[in-house]
N, C-alpha and C positions, 0 to 999 in steps of 0.2 A: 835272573832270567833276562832280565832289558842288555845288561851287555853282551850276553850269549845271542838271541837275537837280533842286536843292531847291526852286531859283526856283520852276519849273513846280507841282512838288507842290505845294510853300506854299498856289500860288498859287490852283490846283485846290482843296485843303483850305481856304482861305479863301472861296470860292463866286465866284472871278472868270471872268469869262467867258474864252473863248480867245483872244481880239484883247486882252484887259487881261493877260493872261498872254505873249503874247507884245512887247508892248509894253513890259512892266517888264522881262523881260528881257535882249531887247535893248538895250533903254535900257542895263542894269548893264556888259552886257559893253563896248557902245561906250562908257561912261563910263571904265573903264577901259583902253579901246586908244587914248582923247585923250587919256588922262594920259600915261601910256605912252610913244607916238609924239611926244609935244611934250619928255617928262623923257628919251627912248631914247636921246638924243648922251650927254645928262650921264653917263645908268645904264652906257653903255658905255665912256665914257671914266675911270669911275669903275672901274670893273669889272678894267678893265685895268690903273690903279695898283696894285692889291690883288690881283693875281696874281702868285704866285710861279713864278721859272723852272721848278722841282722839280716842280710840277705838270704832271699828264696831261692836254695838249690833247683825248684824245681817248678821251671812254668811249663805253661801248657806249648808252648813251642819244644822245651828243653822233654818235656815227656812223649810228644809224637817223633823226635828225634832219635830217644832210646828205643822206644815202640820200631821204629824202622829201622833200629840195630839190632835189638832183638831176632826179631823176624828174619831178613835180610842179611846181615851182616857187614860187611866193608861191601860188597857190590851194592846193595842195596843204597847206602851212604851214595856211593860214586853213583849211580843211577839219576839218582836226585838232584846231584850237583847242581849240574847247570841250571833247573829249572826252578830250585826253591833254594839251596843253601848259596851261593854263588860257590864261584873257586877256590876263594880263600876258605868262607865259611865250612867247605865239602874237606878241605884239607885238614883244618884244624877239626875239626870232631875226629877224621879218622886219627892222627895224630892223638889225640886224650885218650881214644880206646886203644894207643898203642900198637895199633898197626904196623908190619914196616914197611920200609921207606921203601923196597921194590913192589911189595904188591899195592903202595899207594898210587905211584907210577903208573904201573900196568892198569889198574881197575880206572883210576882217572883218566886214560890214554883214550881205553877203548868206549867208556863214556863219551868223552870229547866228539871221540870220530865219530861212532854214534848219532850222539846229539846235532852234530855240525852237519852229517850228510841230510841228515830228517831236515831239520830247517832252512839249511842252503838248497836240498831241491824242490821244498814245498816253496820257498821263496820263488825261485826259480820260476815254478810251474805257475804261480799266482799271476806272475810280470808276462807269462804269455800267451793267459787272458785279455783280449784286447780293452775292456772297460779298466782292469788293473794299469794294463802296457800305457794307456791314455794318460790315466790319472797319476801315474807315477813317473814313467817314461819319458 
């Protein structure tokens, strides 16, 4: 969530408009769910070597995770993304439940925009507040 967020600030404190603010950050997030979604066989067959028996399949993060595939699905997943799993995090779950690689795209896409218009214009609106516009400005 901190670099989904920084983006926007940054991006706000550096005087970008909101269509440049949300276009760098989608770009970031999707830059990372192609890396992601193209390296996710490797990262999970790797994953899997380097697991030991002795290990707990199942922690209380890895159960509200299934809990919100269950329910939810692959949008569900992508919903969250930006806010609790990050990028990577959001790609490689949907990747283990097998997802594919276009509706990872697409659901992460419209997440991104999404997420990025909500924060770039609460950003926005906060900076033209004048006690924010002072303190930050």
């Amino acid at each position: 969530m901190f670099k989904f967020i920084s983006g926007p600030f940054l991006g706000a404190a550096a005087g970008f408009s909101l269509f440049e603010i949300v276009v760098v950050t989608v770009s970031g997030m999707m830059t990372s769910v192609a890396v992601m979604t193209f390296a996710g066989e490797w990262v999970k067959s790797y994953w899997d070597l380097k697991m030991t028996p002795k290990r707990k399949r199942f922690s209380p993060r890895t159960r509200r995770i299934v809990r919100v595939w269950r329910k939810f699905g692959a949008i569900g997943i992508a919903v969250i993304t930006p806010l609790v799993l990050t990028p990577i995090g959001g790609t490689i779950v949907m990747t283990a439940f097998n997802v594919k690689k276009d509706k990872i795209f697409i659901y992460m896409f419209v997440s991104a925009l999404f997420w990025a218009l909500i924060f770039g214009s609460s950003i926005n609106w906060m900076l033209s507040i004048p006690i924010f516009r002072d303190l930050f400005g």
